[in-house]
C-alpha positions in Angstrom: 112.0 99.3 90.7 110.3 96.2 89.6 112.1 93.4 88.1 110.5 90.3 85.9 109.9 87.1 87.8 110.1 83.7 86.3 106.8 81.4 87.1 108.6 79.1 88.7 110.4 82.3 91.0 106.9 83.3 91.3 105.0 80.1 92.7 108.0 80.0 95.2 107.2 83.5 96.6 103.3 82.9 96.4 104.3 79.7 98.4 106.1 81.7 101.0 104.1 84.4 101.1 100.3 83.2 100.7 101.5 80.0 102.8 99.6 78.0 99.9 99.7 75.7 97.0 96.3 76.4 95.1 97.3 79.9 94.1 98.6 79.5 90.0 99.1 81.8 87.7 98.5 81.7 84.1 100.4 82.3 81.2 103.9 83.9 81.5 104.7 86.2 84.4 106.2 89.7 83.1 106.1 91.5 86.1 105.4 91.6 90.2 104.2 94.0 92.7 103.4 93.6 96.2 101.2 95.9 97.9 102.9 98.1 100.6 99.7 97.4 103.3 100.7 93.6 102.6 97.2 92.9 102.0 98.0 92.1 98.4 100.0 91.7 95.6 99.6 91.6 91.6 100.9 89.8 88.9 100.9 91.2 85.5 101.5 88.3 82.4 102.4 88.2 78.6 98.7 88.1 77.1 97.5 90.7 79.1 96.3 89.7 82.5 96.7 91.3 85.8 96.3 88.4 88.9 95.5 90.3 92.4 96.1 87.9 94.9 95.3 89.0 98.4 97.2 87.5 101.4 96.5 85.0 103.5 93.1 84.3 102.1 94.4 83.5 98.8 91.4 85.0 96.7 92.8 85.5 93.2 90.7 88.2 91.1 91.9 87.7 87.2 91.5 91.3 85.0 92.3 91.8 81.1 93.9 94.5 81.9 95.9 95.0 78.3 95.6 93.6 74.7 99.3 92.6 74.8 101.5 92.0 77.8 101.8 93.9 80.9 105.8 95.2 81.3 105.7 96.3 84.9 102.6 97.0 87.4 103.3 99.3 91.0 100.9 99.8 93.9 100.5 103.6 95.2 102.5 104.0 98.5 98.8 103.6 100.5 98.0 100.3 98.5 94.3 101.6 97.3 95.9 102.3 93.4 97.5 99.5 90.9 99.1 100.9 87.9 99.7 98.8 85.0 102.0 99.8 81.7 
């Protein structure tokens, strides 16, 4: 089960996980997922966006994935699938 994350919550755990301070998210973070190959992991935020961040390279993609904001994203258990509601 996903839980929201805070921005500030989530720059900590991008800090800790990427082992960076140029990853930043925009807008309001709704929702977090990390990918089970820890390759990855995705942000979904209020207007809409889905961030896909992969680890340690710290390559963001950005994505309008919705017209409103994204309540909860998951990876599929092998990582190759991100599902966004």
């Amino acid at each position: 089960m996903l839980t929201p994350v805070f921005p500030s919550e989530l720059y900590a755990k991008t800090r800790a996980v990427a082992h960076t301070s140029t990853v930043r998210m925009f807008g309001k973070a709704t929702c977090v997922a990390f990918c089970p190959t820890g390759s990855q992991f995705a942000v979904g935020c209020v207007d809409g966006t889905v961030y896909l961040v992969k680890i340690p390279e710290d390559v963001r993609n950005d994505v309008q994935a919705h017209n409103s904001a994204v309540n909860d994203c998951a990876f599929s258990h092998d990582g190759a699938l991100l599902a966004t509601v």
